[in-house]
N, C-alpha and C positions, 0 to 999 in steps of 0.2 A: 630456536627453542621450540618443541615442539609441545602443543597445545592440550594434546595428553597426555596425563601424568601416571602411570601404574604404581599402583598403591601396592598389591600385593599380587601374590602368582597365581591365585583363583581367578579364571575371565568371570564368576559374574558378582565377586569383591573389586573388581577394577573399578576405579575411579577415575571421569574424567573432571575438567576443566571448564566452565565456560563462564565469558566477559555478560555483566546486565549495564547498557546505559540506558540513561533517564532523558528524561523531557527536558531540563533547566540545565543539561552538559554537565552534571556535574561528577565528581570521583565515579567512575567504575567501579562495579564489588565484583568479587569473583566467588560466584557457586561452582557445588559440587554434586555430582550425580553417577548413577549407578548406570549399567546396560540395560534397568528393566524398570529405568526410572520415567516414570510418564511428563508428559509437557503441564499435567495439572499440576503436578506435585511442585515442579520448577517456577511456575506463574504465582504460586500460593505462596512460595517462599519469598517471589520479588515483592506482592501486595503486603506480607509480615512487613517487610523491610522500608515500606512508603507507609506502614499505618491505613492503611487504603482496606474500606467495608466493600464500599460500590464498587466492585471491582469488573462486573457484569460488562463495564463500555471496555473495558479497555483490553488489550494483548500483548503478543511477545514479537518480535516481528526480528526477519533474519534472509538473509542474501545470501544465495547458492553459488558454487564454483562457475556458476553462467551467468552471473550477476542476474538473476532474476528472484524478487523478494518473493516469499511466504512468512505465511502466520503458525505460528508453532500448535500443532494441534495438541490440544488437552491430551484427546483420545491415545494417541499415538508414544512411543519412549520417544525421548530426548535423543539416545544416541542412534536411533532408524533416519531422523528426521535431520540431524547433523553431521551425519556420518559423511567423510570424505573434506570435511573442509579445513585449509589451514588455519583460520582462524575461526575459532567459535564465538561469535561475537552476536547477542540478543539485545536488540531494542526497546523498551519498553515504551508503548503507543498506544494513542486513542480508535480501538477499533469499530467500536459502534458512536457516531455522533450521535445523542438522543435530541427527539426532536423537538424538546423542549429543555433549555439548560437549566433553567430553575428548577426544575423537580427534579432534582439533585439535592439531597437531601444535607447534605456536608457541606461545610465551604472549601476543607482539603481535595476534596473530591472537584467541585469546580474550580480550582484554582489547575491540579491538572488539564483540566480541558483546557482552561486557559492562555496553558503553557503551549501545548497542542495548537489552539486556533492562530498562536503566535507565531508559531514556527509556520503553519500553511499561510499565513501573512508576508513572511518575508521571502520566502521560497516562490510566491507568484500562483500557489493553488487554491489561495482566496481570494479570488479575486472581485473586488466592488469598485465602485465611483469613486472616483479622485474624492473629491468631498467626506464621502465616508470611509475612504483609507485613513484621511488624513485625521477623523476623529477618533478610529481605532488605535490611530498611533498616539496620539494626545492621550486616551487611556490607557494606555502603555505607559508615556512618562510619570505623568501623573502618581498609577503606582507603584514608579521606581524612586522616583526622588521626590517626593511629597508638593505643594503649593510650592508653585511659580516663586524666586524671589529676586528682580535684577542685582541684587548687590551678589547674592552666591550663584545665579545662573546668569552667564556671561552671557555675547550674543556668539553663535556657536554651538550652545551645550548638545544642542540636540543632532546634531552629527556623531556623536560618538554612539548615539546608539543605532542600527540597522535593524529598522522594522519593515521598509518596503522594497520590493526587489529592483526598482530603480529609483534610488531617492536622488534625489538632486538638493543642491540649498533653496529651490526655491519650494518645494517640499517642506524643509528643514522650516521656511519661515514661520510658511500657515500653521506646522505643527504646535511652534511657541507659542503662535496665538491661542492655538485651539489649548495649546496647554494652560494658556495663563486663567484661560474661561474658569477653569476646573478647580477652584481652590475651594479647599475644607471637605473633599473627596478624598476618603479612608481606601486602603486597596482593595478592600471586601468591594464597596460601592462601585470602584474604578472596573474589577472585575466582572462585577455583575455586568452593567455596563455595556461591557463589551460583547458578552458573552450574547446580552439582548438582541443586539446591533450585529454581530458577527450571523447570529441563528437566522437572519431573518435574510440575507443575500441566498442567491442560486447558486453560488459553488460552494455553502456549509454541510463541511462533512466530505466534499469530493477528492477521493484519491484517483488523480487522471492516468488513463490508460491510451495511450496513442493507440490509435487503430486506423485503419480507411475503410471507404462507404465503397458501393458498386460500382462509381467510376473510378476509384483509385485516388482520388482527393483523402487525404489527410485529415483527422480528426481526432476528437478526443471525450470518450467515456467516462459518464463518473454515474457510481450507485452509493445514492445516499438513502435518508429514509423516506423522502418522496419514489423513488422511485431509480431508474435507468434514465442519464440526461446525455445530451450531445452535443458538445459546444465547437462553433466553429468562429473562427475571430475572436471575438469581442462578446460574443453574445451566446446564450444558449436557444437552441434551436429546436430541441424534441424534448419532450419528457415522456418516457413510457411510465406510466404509473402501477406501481405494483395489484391494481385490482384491474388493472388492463390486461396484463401477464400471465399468458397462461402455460407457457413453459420456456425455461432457460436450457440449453446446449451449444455442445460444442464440436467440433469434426477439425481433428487437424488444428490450423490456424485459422479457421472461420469461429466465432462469437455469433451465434444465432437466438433471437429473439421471435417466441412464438406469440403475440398478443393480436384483441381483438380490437376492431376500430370503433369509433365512439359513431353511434347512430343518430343523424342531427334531421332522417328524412321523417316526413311525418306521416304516421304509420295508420294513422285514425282518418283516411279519406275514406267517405262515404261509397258506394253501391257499387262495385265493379263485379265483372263476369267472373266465374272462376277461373277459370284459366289464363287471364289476366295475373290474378291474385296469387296462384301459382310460382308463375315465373317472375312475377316479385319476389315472393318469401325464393326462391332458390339464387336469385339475385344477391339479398342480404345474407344468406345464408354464407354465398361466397365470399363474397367482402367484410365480412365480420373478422374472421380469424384469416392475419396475415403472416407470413416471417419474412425477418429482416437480417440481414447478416452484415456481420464487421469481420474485415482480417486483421488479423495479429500479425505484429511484425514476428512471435515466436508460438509455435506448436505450444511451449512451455507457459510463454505468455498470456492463451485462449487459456490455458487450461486452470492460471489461476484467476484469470478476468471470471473465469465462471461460478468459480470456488467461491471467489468472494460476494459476488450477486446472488448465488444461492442463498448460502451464509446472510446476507444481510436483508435478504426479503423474508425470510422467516424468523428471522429475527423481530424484524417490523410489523407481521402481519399476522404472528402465528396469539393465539389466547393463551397456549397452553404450549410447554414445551414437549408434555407427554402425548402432542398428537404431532410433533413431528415424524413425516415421514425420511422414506432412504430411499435418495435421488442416486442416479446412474446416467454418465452422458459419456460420449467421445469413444464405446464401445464401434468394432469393426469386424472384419471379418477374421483375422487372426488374431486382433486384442480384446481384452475384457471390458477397457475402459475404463472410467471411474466413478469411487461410489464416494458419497457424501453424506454423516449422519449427524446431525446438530447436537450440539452438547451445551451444556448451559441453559441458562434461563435468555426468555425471550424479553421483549419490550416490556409489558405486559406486567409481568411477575420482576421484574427489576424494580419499577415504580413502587410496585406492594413490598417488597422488600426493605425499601428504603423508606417507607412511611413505616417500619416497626423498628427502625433503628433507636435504640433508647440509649444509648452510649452519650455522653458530654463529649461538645465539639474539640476533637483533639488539636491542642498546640503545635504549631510547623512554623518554621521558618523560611521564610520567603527571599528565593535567590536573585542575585541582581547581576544584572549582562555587565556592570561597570563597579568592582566592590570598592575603588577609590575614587567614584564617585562621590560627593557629599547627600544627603538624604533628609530631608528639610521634615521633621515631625510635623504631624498633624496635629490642630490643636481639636478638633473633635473626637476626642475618641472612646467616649459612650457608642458610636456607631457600628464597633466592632469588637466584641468583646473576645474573640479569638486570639487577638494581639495586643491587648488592651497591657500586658505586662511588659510588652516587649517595648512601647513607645514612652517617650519622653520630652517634655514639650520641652522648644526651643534647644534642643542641641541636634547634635547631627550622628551619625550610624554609617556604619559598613554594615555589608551582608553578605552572603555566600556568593561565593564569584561561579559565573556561567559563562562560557564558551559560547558568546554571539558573533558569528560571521561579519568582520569588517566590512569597510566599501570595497567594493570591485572594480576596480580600475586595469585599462590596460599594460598600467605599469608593474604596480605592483599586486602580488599574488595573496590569497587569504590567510590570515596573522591569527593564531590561537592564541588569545592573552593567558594571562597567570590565573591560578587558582589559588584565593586567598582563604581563610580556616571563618565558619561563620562566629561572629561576635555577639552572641544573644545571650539572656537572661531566660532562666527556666525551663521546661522541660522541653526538648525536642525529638522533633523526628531526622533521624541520621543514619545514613548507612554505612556501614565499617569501611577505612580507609584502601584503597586500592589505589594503582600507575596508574597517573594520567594517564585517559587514550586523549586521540585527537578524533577530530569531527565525525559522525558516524552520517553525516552528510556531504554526498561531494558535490559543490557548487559548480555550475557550468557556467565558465568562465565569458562574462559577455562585458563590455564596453556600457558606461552609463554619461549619456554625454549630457550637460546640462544645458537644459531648453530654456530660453531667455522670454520672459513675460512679454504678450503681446496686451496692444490696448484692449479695453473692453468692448465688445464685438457684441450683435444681437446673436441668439440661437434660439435652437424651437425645444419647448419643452412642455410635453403634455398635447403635441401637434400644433403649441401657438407657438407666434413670434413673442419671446419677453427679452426685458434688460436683466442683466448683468446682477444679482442683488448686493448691495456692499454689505459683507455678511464675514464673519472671522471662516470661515471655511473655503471663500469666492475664491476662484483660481481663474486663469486663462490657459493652464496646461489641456491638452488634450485628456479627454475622459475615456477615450474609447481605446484604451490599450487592449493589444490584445492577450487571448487567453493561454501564455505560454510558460505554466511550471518548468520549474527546475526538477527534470528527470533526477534523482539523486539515488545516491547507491547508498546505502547504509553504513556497509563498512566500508569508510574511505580507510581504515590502515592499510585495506586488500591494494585498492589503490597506490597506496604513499611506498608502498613495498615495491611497486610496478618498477620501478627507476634503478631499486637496489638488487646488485646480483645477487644470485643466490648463493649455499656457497659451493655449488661444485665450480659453479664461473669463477668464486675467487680462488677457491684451487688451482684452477687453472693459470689463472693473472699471476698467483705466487710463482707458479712453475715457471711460468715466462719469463717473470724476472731473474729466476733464479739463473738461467741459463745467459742471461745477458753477462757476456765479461767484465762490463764493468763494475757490475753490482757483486760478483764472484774475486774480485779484487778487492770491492771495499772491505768485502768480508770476509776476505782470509779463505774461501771454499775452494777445495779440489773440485777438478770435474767430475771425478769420479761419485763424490757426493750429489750430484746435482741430478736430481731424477730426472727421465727422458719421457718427455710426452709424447704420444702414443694416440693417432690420430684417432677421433673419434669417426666411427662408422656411420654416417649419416642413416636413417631408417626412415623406411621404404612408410609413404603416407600408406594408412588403408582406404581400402579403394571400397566403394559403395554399389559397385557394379556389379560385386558377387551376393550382396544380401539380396540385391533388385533381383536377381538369378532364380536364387532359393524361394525367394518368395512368387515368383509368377511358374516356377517348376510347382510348388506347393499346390499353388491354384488351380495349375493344371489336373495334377492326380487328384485333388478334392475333388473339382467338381466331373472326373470322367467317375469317379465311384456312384456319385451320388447318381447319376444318369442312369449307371448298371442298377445299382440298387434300385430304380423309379421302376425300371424295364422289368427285371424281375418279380416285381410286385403286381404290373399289371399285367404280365403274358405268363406267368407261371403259377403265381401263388393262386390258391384254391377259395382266396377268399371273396366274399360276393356282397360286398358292401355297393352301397346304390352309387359313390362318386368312385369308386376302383371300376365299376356297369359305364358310366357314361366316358370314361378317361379311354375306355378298351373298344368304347366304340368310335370316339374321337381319332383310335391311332390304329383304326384299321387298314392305314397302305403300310402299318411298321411288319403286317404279317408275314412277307418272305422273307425278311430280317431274322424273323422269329425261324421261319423253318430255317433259312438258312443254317442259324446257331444251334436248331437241333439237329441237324444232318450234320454237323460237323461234330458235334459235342459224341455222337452216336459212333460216326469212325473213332475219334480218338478212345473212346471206352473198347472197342472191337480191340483196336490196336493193341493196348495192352491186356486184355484178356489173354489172347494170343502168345 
């Protein structure tokens, strides 16, 4: 079925098609848009559809026929930016982390991020300390199924949800504790929370970009609003900070970073010679402004590594949106390259924005990875007056069901549970029903083996020897995982299709059958009915040896022109400029060249005179 629909016989009354999923997995809606419809117009209809003011963090985000993701430019139509893909399938995602979560003026608005920090939780691109996974996860539960209660939470419960990219039971345990801590915590509170404790780690906010450094060692980028970070293992290693940065590019599959080094020498010593003092200052002059490069595993890959580090340091650093400039990188000698012009509001004016919001905090309904779960009400609930209608002390609640990624085992494969209809009282926010999609994440499929508690061991922390602390968080798991997201593709349908033919294959497979005599017995068929397949003509790969051709023939005539052109300006043309004076005195052995060309240019005008 294909994914554009024509509406009518005018191309620019055509109507296409495309899929929005959400943060919490849940229904799909399906928009509709024109040829000359902008990517603003289409993000402003998804924010209508979430009730969503603050709408400044967040984007559209969507995966090209080379499985390489972009962000839907405002600026730009919809159908320039989608054009060619089978499926049109938009993401709805957190594209600025702000770098403070509480000035967030909403609590729907942070409960999005929420949703966001969750998913880079389980995926492996938040990565923090066992310790503080384990309390992220505890606010997790916490507000999913309310206070701790051993009669309704078995020992177990906390396995059916997957919050960390390798959870084990011994995971599962610390978390009950850490959960049990947490009682008479409303999910506004559970969220804030987290949100405190998530902002304050080194990968908040990081979308990892694999690249490799100058020896070919493997690594991985992330631009948040500190800055350009670099994380190898376990740990983060660089941070180039954006008042460091004095220009972002790109060439090809090189990521090039042009910043200055931080001056730690001491500049203020007393009485030296000049010329001393000289070839210091051109010393630091040198060493100030350095570049660094990263390769991309794709030309395509650099190019939006760049996009987005533009994009988000002017985002971060800029007062005003109306002094953005228009950046141009990865231009060459027969390409234009690319330009980039910021749209929207920056940091800055987002904050001011959201301090004039005078709207009452709008009513949402809050989705749950488990909706036959049980859900233990809160009995405080002055604390949150957002849901204050929707809670009931002492009985229990379903709620909208979400598509959370099961465990990952080498046996069996990842299970999309059911979506249940949400069960709430008063007014909500919902989006019109559409198909199920499945997962718009594809999980890389790894083995989680579980690691068996060792005794309590000394380690160094803070560079001393301490014990052990017996603390609801203490673990003996190893803390030093390292820093390895789930590369994940958006549209896994693109994916889940991979397996199924398409259907000129099953044309084909019918054909095949049909020709089989037994199956032409079952059913009664002449041969003569039975169509003759008719070998396909295998086609010739295009070869890349004729563009290389064109293009170094190209090179050639450009620059023999540009040469003639140099030569005539300086040995013919009459003009007497003082650097055409020193160029004519510089190319004084080209002068027999010169007669020569006029003693020959002389016969051939004879020639045809004659």
């Amino acid at each position: 079925m294909s994914v554009f629909r024509k509406r009518s016989k005018s191309d620019a009354q055509t109507e296409y098609s495309c899929s929005i999923r959400f943060l919490d997995d849940s229904e799909t809606i399906q928009l509709t848009f024109k040829k000359d419809t902008l990517g603003a117009w289409l993000f402003d209809r998804v924010c209508e559809k979430l009730n969503l003011v603050e709408k400044d963090y967040f984007g559209l985000r969507f995966v090209d026929a080379e499985n390489q993701r972009h962000w839907l430019d405002p600026l730009k139509t919809v159908y320039k930016q989608l054009k060619g893909l089978n499926k049109m399938v938009l993401c709805f995602r957190v594209k600025f982390y702000p770098e403070d979560p509480m000035k967030l003026h909403e609590e729907i608005t942070r409960y999005y991020l929420f949703l966001q920090l969750r998913r880079d939780l389980h995926h492996g691109r938040l990565l923090c300390p066992h310790d503080e996974s384990i309390q992220l996860a505890a606010y997790i539960i916490q507000s999913e199924v309310g206070d701790y209660d051993p009669q309704d939470h078995q020992p177990g419960y906390v396995s059916e949800f997957k919050m960390l990219p390798k959870q084990t039971p011994k995971h599962e345990e610390k978390i009950m504790e850490a959960h049990s801590a947490l009682a008479g915590e409303v999910p506004a509170d559970c969220e804030a929370n987290f949100l405190r404790k998530a902002a304050s780690m080194d990968t908040y906010g990081v979308d990892p970009h694999q690249v490799k450094d100058q020896r070919g060692d493997p690594l991985y980028l992330g631009v948040t609003h500190l800055g350009i970070m670099t994380f190898r293992g376990s740990r983060r290693t660089q941070l180039f900070k954006w008042s460091q940065i004095r220009r972002i590019a790109y060439e090809g599959k090189m990521f090039i970073i042009n910043h200055s080094t931080s001056e730690d020498e001491d500049t203020t010593s007393s009485k030296k010679e000049l010329s001393i003092t000289a070839v210091h200052l051109c010393f630091k002059a040198i060493k100030k402004h350095q570049a660094i490069g990263f390769k991309c595993l794709t030309a395509s890959g650099a190019k939006y590594l760049w996009r987005c580090a533009v994009e988000q340091q002017l985002f971060f650093t800029l007062s005003s949106s109306l002094t953005a400039p228009k950046i141009r990188s990865g231009g060459g000698l027969f390409s234009r390259g690319s330009k980039f012009r910021f749209s929207g509001r920056c940091q800055n004016e987002a904050y001011e924005a959201s301090e004039n919001i005078r709207r009452t905090e709008p009513p949402f309904a809050r989705t749950s990875s488990l909706p036959n779960f049980g859900k233990k009400s809160h009995s405080n609930d002055g604390k949150s007056n957002t849901l204050k209608e929707n809670r009931v002390s002492e009985s229990f609640r379903e709620e909208a069901a979400v598509d959370v990624p099961n465990i990952i085992t080498n046996e069996s494969p990842v299970v999309t549970p059911t979506i249940e209809e949400v069960v709430e009282t008063g007014p909500q926010v919902k989006a019109p029903l559409a198909a199920v999609e499945a997962f718009e994440e594809k999980i890389q499929l790894t083995s989680s083996p579980v690691i068996a508690a060792a005794p309590p061991v000394l380690h160094k922390e803070n560079g001393q020897v301490v014990k052990e602390r017996p603390a609801v968080l203490e673990t003996s798991i190893d803390e030093t995982l390292p820093y390895e997201p789930n590369r994940t593709v958006e549209d896994s349908d693109e994916e889940d299709n991979k397996n199924k033919p398409c259907l000129d294959e099953q044309i084909k497979m019918l054909e095949e059958e049909l020709i089989n005599p037994v199956v032409q017995k079952e059913l009664n068929l002449s041969p003569q009915l039975v169509p003759t397949v008719v070998p396909e003509v295998p086609k010739k790969p295009k070869q890349s040896s004729t563009v290389c051709l064109k293009v170094t023939v190209l090179s050639l005539v450009f620059t023999l022109l540009l040469f003639l052109a140099l030569f005539y300006v300086v040995f013919f043309s009459p003009f007497k400029h003082p650097l055409i004076a020193k160029l004519r005195a510089n190319l004084v052995f080209l002068e027999p060249v010169k007669d020569v060309l006029v003693h020959k240019t002389n016969q051939l005008v004879s020639y045809f005179k004659k």
